[in-house]
PDB file of N, CA, C and O in Angstrom:
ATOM      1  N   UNK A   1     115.036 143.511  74.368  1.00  0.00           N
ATOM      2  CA  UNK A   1     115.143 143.018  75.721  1.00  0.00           C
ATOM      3  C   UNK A   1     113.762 142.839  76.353  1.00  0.00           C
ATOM      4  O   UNK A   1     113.589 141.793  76.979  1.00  0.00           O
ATOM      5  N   UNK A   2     112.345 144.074  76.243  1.00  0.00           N
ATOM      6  CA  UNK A   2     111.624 143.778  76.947  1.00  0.00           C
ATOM      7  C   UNK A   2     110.578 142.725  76.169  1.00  0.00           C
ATOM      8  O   UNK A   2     109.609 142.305  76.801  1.00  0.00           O
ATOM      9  N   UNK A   3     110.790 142.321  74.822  1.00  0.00           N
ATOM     10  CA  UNK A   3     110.491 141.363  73.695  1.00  0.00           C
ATOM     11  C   UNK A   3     110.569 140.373  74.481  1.00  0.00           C
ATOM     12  O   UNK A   3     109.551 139.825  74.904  1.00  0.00           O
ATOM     13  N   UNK A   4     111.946 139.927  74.851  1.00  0.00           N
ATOM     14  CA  UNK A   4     112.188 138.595  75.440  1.00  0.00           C
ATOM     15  C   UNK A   4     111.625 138.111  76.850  1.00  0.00           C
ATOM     16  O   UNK A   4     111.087 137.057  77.190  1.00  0.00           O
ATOM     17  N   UNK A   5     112.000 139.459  77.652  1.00  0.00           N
ATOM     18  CA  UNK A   5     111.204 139.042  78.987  1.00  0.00           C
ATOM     19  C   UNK A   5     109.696 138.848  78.848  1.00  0.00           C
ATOM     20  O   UNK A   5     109.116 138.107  79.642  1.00  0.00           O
ATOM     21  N   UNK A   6     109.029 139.484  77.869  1.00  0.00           N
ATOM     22  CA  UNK A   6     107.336 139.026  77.750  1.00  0.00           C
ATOM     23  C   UNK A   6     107.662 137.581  77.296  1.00  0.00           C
ATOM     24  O   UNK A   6     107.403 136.690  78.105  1.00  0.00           O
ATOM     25  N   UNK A   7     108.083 137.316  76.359  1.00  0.00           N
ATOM     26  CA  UNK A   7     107.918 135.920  75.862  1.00  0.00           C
ATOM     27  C   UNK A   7     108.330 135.221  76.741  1.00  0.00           C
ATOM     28  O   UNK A   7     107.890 134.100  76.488  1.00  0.00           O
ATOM     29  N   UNK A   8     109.206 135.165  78.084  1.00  0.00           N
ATOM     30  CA  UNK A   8     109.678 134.262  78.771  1.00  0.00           C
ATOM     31  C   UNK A   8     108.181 134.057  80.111  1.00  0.00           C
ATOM     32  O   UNK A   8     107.449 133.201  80.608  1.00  0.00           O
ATOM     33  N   UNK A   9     108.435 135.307  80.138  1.00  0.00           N
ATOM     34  CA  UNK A   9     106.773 135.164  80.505  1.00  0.00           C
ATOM     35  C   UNK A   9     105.845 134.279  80.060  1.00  0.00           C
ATOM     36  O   UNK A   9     105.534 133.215  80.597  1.00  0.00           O
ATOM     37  N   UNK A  10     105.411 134.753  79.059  1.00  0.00           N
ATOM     38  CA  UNK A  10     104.181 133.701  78.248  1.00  0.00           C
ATOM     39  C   UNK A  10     104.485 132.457  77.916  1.00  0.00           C
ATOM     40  O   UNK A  10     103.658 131.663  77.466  1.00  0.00           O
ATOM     41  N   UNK A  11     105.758 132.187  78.124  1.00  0.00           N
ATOM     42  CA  UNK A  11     106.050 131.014  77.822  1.00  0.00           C
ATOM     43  C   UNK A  11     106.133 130.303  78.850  1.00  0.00           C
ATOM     44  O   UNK A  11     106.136 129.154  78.410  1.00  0.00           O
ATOM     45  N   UNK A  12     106.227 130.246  80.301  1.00  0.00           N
ATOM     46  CA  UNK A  12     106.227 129.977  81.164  1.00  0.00           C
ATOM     47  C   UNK A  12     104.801 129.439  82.126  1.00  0.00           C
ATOM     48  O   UNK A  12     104.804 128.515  82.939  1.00  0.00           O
ATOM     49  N   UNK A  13     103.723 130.251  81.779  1.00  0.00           N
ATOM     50  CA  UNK A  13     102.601 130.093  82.169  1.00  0.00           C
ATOM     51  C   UNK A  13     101.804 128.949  81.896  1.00  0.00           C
ATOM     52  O   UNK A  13     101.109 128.444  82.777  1.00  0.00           O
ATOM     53  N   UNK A  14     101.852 128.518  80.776  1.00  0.00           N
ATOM     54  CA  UNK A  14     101.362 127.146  80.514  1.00  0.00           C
ATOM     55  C   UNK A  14     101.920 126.157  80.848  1.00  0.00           C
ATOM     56  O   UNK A  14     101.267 125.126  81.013  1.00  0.00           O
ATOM     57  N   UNK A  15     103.297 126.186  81.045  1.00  0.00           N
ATOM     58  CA  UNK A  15     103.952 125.160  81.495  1.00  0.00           C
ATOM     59  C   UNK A  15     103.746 124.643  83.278  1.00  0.00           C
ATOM     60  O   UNK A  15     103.782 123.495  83.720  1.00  0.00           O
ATOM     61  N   UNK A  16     103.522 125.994  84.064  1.00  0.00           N
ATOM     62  CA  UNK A  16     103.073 126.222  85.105  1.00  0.00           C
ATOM     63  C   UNK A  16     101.451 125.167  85.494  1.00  0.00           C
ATOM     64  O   UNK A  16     101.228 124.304  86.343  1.00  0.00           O
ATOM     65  N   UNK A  17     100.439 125.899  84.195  1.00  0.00           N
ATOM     66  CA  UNK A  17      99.364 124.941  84.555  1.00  0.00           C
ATOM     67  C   UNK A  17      99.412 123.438  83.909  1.00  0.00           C
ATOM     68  O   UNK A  17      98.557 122.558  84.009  1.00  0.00           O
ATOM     69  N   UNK A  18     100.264 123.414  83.438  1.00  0.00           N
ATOM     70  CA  UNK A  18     100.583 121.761  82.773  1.00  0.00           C
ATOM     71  C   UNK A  18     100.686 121.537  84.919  1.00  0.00           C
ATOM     72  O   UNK A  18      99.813 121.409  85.777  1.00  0.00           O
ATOM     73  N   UNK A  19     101.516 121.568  84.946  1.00  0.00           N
ATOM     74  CA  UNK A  19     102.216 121.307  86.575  1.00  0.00           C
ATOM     75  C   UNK A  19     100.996 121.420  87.695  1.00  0.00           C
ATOM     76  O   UNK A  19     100.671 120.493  88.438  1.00  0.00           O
ATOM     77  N   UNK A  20     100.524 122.434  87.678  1.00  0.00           N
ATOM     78  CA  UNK A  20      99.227 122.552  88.323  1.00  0.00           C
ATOM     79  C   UNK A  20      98.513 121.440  88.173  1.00  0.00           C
ATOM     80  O   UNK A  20      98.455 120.596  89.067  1.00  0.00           O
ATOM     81  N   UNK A  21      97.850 121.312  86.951  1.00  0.00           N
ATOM     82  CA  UNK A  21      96.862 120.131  86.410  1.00  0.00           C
ATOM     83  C   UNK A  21      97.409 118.665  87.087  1.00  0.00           C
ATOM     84  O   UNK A  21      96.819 117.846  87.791  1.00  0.00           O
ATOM     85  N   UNK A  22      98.938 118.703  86.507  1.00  0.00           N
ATOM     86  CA  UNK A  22      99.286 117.219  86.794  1.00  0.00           C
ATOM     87  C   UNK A  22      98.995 116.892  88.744  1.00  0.00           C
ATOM     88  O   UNK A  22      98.850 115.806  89.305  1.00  0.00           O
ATOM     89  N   UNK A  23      98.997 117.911  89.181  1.00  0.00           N
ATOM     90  CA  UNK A  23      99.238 117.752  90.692  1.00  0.00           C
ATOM     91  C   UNK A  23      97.740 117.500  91.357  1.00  0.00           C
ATOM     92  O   UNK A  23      97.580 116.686  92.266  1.00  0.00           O
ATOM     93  N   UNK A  24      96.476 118.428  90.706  1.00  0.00           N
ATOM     94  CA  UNK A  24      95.294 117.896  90.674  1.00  0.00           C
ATOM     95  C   UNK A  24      95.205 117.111  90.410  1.00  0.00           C
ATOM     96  O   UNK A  24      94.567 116.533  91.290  1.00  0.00           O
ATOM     97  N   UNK A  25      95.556 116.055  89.168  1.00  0.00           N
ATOM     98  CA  UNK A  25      95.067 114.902  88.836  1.00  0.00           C
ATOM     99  C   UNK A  25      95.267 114.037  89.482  1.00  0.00           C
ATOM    100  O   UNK A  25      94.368 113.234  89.733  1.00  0.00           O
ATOM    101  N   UNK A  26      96.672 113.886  90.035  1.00  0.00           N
ATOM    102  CA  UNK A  26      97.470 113.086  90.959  1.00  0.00           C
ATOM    103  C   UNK A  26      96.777 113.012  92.778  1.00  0.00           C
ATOM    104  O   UNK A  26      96.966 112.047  93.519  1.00  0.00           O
ATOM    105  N   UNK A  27      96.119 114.062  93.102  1.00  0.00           N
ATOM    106  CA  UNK A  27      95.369 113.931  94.318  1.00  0.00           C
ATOM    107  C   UNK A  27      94.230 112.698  94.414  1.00  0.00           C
ATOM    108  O   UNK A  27      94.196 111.829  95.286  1.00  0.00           O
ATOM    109  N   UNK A  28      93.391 112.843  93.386  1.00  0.00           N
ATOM    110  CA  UNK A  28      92.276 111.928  93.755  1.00  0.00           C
ATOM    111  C   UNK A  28      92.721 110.874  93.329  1.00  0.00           C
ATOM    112  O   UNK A  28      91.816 110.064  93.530  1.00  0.00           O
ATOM    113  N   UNK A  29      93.630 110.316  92.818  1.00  0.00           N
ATOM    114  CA  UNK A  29      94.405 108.791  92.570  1.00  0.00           C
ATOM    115  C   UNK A  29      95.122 108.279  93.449  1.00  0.00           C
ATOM    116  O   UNK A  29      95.296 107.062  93.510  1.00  0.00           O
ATOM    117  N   UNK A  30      95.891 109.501  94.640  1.00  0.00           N
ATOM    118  CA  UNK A  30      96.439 108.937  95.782  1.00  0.00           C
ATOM    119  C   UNK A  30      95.423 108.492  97.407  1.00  0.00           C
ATOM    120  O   UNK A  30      95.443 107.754  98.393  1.00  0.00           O
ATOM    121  N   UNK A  31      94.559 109.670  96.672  1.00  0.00           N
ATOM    122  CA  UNK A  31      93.488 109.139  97.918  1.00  0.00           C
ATOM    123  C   UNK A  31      92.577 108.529  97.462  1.00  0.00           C
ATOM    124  O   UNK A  31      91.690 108.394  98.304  1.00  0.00           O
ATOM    125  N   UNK A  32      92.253 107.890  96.117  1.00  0.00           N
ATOM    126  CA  UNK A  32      91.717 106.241  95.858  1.00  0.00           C
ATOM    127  C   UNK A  32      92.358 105.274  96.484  1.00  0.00           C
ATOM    128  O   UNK A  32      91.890 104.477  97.297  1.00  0.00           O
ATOM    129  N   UNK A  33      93.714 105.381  95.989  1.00  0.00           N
ATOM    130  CA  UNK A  33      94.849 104.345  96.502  1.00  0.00           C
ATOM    131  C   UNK A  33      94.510 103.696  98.375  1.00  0.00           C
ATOM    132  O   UNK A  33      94.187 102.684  98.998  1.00  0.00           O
ATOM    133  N   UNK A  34      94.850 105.040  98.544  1.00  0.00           N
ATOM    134  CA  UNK A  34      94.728 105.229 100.252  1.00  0.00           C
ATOM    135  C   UNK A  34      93.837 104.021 101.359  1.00  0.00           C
ATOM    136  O   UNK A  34      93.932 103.100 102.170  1.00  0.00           O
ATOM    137  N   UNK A  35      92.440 105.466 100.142  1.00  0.00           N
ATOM    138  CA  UNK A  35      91.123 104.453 100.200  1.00  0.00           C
ATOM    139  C   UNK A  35      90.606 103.006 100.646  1.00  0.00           C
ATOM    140  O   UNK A  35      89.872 102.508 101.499  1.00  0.00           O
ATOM    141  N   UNK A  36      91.752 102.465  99.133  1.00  0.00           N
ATOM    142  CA  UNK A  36      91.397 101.203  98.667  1.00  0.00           C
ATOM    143  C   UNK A  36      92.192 100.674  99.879  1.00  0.00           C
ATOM    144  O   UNK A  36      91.477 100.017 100.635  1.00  0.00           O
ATOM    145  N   UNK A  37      93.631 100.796 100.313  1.00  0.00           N
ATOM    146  CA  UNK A  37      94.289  99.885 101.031  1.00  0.00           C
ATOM    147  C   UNK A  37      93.689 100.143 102.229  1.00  0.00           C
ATOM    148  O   UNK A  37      94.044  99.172 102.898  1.00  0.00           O
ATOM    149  N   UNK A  38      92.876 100.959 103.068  1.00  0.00           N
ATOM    150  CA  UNK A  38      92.854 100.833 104.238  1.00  0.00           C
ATOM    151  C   UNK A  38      91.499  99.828 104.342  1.00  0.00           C
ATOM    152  O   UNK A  38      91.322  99.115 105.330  1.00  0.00           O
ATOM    153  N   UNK A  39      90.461  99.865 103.070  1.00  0.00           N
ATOM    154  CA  UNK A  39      89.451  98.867 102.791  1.00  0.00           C
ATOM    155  C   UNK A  39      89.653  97.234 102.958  1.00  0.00           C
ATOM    156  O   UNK A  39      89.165  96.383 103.702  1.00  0.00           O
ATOM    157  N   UNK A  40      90.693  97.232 101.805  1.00  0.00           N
ATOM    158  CA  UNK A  40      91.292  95.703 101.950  1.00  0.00           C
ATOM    159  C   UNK A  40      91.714  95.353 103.359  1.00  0.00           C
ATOM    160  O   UNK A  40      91.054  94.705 104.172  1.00  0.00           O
ATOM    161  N   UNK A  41      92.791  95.827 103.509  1.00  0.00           N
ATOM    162  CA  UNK A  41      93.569  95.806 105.209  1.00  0.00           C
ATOM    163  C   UNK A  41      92.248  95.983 106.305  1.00  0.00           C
ATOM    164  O   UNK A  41      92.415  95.315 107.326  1.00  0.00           O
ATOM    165  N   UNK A  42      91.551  96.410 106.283  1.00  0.00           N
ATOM    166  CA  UNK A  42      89.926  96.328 107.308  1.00  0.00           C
ATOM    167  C   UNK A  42      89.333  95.001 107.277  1.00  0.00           C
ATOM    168  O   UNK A  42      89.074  94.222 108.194  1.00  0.00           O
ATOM    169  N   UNK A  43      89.130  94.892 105.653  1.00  0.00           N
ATOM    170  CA  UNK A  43      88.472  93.111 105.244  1.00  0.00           C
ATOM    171  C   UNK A  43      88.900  92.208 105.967  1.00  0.00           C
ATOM    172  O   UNK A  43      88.436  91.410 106.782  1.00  0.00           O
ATOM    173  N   UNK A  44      90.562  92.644 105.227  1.00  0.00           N
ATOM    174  CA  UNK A  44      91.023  91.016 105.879  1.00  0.00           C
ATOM    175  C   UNK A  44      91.451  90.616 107.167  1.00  0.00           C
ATOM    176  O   UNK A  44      91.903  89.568 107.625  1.00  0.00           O
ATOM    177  N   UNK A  45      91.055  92.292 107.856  1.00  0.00           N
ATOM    178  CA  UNK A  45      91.033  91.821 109.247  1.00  0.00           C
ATOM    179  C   UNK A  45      89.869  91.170 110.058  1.00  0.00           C
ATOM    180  O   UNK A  45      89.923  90.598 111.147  1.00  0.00           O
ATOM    181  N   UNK A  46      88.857  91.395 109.281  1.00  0.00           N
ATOM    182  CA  UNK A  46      87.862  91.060 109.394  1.00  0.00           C
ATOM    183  C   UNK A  46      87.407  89.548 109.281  1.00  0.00           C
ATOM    184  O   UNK A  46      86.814  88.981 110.198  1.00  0.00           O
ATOM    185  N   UNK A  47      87.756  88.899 107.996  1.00  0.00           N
ATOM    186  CA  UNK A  47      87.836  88.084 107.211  1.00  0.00           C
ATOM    187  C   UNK A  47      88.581  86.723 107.161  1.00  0.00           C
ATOM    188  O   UNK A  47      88.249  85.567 106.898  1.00  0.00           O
ATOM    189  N   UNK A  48      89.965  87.479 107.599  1.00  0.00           N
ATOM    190  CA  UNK A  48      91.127  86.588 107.271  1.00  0.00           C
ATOM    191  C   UNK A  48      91.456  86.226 108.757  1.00  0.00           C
ATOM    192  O   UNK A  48      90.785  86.459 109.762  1.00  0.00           O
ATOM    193  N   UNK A  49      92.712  85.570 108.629  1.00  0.00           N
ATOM    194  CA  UNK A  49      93.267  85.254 109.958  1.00  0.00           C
ATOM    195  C   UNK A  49      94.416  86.170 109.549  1.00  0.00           C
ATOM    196  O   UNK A  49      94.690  86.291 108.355  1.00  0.00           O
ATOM    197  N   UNK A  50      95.258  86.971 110.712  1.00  0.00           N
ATOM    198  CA  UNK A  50      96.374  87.320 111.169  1.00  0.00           C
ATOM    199  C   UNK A  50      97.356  86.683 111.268  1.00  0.00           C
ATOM    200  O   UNK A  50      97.150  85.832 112.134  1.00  0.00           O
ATOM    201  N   UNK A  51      98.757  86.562 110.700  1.00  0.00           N
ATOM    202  CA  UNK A  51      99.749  85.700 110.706  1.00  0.00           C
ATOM    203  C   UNK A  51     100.092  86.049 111.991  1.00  0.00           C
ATOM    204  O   UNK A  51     100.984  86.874 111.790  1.00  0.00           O
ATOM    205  N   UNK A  52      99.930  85.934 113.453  1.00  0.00           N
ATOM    206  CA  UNK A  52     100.802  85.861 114.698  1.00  0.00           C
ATOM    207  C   UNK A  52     102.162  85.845 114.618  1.00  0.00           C
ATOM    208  O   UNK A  52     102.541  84.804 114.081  1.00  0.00           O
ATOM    209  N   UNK A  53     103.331  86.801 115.031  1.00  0.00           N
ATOM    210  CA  UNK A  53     104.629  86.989 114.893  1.00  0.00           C
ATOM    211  C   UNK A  53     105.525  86.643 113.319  1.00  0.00           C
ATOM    212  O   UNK A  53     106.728  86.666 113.061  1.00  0.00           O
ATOM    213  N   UNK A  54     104.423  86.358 112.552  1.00  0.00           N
ATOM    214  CA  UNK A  54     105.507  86.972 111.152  1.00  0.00           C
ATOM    215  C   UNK A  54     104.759  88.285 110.870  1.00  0.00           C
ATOM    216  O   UNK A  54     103.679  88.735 111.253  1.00  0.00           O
ATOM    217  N   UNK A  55     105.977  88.845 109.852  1.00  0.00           N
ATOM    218  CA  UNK A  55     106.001  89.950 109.024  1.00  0.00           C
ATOM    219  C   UNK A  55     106.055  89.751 107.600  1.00  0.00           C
ATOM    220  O   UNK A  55     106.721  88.790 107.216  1.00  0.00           O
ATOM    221  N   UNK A  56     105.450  90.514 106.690  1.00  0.00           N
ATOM    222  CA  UNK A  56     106.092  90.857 105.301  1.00  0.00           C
ATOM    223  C   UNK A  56     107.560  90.818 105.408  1.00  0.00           C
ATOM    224  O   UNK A  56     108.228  90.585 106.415  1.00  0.00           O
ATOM    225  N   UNK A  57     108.087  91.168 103.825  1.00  0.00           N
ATOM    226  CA  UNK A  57     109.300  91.592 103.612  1.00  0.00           C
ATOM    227  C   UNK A  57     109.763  93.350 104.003  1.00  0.00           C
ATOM    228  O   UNK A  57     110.882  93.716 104.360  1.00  0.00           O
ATOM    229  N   UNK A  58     108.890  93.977 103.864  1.00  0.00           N
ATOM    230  CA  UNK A  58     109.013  95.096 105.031  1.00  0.00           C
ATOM    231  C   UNK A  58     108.519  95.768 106.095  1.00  0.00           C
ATOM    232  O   UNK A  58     108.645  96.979 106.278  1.00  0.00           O
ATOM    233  N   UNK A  59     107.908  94.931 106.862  1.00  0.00           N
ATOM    234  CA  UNK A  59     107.682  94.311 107.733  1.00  0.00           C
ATOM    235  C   UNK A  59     105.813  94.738 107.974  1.00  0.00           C
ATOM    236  O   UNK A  59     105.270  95.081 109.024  1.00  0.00           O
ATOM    237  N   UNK A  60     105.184  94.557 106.594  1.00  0.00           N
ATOM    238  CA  UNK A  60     103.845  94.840 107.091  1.00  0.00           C
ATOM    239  C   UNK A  60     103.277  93.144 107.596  1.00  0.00           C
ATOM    240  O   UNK A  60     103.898  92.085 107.508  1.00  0.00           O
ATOM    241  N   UNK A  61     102.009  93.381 108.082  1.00  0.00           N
ATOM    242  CA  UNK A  61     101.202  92.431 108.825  1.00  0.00           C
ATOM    243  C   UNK A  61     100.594  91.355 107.463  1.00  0.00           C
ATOM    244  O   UNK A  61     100.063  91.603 106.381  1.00  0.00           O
ATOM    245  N   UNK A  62     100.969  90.152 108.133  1.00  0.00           N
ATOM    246  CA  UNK A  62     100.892  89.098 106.860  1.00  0.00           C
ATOM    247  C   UNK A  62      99.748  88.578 107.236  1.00  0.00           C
ATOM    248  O   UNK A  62      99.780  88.152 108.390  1.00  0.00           O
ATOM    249  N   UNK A  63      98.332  88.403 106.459  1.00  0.00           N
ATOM    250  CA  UNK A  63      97.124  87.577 106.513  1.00  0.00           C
ATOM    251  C   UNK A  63      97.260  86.354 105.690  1.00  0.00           C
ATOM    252  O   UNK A  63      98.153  86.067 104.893  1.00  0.00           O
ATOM    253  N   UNK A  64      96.198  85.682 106.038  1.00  0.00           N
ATOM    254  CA  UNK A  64      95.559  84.230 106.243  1.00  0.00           C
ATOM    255  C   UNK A  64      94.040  84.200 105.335  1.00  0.00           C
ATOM    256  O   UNK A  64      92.923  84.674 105.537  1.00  0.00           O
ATOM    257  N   UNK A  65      94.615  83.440 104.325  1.00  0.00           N
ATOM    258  CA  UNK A  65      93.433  83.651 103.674  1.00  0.00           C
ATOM    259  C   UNK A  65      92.635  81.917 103.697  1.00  0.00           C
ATOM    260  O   UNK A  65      93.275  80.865 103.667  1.00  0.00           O
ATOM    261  N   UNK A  66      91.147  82.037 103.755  1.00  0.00           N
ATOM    262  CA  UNK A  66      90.407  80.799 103.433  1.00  0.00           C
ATOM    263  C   UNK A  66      91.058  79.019 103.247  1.00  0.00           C
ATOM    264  O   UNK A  66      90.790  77.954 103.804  1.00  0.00           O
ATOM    265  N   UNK A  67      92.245  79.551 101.897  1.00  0.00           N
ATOM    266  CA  UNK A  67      92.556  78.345 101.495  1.00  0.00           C
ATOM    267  C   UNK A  67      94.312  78.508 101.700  1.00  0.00           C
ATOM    268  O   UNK A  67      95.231  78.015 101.046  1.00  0.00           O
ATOM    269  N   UNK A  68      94.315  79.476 102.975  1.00  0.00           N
ATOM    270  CA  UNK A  68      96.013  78.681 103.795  1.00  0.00           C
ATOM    271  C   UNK A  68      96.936  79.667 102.369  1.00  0.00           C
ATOM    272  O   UNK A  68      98.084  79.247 102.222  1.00  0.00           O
ATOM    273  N   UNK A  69      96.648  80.545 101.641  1.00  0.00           N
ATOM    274  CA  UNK A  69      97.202  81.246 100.978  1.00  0.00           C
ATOM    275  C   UNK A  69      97.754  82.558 102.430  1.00  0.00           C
ATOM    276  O   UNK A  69      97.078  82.886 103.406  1.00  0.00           O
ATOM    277  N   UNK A  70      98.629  82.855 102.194  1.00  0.00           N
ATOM    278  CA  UNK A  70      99.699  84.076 103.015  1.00  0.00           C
ATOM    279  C   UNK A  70      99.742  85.618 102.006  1.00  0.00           C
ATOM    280  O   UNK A  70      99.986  85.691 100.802  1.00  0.00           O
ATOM    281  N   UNK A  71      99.484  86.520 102.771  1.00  0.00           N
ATOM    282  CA  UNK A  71      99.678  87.692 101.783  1.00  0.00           C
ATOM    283  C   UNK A  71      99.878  88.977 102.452  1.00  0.00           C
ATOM    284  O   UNK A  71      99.964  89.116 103.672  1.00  0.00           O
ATOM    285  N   UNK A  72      99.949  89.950 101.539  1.00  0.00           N
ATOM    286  CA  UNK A  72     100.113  91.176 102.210  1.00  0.00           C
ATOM    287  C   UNK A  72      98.974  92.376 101.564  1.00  0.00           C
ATOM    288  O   UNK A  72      97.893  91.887 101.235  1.00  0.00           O
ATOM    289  N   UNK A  73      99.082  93.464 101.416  1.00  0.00           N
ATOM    290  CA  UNK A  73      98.262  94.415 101.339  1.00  0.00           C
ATOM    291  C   UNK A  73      99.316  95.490 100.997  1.00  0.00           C
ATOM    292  O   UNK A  73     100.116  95.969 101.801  1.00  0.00           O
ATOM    293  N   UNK A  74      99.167  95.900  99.273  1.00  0.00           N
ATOM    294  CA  UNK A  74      99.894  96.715  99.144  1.00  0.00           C
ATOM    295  C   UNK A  74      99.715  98.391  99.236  1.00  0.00           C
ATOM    296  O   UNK A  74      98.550  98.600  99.575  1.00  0.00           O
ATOM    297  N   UNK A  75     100.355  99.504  99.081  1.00  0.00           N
ATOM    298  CA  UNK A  75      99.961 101.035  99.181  1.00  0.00           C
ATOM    299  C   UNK A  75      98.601 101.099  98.218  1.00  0.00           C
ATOM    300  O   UNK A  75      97.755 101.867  98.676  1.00  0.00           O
ATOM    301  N   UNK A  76      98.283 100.539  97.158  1.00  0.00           N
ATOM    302  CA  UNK A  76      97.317 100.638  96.354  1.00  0.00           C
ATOM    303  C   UNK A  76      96.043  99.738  96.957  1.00  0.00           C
ATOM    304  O   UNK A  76      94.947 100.147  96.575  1.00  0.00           O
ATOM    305  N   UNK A  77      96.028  98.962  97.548  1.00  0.00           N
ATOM    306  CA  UNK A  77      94.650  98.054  97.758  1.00  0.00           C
ATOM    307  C   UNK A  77      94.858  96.471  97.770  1.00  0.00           C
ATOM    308  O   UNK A  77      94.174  95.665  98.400  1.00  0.00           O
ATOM    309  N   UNK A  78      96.354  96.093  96.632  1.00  0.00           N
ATOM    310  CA  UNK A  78      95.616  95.147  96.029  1.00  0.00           C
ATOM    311  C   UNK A  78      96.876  93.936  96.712  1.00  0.00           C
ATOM    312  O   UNK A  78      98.059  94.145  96.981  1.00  0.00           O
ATOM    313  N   UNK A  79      95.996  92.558  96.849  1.00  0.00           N
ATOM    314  CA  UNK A  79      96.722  91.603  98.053  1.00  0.00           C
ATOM    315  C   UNK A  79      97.777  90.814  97.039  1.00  0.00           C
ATOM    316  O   UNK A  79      97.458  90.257  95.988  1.00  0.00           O
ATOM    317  N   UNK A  80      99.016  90.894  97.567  1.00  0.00           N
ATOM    318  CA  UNK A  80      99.843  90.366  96.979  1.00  0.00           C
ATOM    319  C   UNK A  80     100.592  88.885  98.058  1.00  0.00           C
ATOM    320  O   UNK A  80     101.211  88.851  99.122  1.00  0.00           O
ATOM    321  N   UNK A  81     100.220  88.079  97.302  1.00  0.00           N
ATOM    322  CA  UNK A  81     100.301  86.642  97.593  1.00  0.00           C
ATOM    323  C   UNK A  81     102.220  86.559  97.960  1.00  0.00           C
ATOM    324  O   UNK A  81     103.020  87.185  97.264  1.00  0.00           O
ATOM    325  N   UNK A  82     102.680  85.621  99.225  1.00  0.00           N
ATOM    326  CA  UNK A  82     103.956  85.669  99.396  1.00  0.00           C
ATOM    327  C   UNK A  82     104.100  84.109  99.013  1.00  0.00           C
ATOM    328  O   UNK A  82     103.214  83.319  98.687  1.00  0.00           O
ATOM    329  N   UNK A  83     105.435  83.917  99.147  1.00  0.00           N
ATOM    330  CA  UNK A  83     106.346  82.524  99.206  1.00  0.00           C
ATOM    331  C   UNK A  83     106.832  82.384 100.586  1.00  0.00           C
ATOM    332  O   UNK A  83     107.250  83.388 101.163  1.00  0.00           O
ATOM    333  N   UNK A  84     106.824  81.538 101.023  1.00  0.00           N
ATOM    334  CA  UNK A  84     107.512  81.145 102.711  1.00  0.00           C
ATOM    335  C   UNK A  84     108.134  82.027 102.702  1.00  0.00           C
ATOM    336  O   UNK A  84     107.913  82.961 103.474  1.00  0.00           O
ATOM    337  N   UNK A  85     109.546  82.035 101.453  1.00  0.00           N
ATOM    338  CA  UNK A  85     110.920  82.453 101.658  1.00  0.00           C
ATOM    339  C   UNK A  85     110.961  83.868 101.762  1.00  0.00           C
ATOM    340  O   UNK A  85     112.053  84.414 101.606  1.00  0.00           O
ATOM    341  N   UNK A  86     109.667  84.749 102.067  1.00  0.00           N
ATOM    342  CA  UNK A  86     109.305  86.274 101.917  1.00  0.00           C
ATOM    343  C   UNK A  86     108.720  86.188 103.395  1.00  0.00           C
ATOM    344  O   UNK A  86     108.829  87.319 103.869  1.00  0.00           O
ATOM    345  N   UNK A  87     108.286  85.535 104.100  1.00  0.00           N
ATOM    346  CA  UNK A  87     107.625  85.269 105.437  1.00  0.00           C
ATOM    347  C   UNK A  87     108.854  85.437 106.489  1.00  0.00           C
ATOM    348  O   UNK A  87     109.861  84.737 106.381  1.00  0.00           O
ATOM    349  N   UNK A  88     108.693  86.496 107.603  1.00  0.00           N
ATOM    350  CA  UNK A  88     109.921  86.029 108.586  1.00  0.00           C
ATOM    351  C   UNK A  88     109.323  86.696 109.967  1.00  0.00           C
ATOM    352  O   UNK A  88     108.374  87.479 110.002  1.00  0.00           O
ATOM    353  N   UNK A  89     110.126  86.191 111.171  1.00  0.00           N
ATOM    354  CA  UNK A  89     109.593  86.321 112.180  1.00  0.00           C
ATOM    355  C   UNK A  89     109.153  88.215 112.387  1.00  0.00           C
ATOM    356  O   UNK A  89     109.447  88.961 111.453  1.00  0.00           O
ATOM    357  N   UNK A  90     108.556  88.724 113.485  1.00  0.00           N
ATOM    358  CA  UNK A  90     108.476  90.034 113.986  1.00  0.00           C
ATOM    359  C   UNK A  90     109.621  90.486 114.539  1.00  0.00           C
ATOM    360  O   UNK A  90     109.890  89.991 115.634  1.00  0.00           O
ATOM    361  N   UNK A  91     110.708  91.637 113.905  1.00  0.00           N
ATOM    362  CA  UNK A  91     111.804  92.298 114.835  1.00  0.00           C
ATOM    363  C   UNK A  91     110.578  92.794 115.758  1.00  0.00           C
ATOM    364  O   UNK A  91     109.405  93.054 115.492  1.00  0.00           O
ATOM    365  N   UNK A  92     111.525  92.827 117.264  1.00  0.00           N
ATOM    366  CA  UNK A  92     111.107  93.742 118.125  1.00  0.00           C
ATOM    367  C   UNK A  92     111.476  94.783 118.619  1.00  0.00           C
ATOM    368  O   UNK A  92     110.758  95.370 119.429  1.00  0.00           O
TER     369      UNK A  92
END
């Protein structure tokens, strides 16, 4: 009996810092992410034109790029180009 409870023990502990590790690793990739989108979304406010009363498809702020291209700004950074049929007015 007390055989088993050590081994459940020891067996447990590594699995623990597997979990640990993964949760460190996972921090500085969400606040790259973060990072990156509040960078882009700054640019193209900067940069771009503002779509006036449309929205994304859930309802983020749609920019105006150079050559009349429409887009959005995803959780990661990176600008994802729409179709009209993804363009719709602002709920209020």
């Amino acid at each position: 009996m007390l055989f088993a409870v050590a081994f459940g023990a020891i067996a447990t502990l590594p699995a623990q810092a597997v979990f640990a590790q993964h949760k460190i690793d996972s921090l500085p990739k969400k606040i790259g992410n973060k990072t990156a989108s509040i960078a882009v979304k700054g640019a193209s406010t900067l940069t771009d034109k503002t779509y006036k009363g449309k929205e994304g498809p859930n309802g983020q702020p749609v920019y105006i790029d150079k050559k009349d291209r429409k887009f959005i700004v995803n959780d990661k950074g990176k600008k994802i180009y729409l179709k009209p049929s993804q363009i719709h007015d602002k709920k209020e």
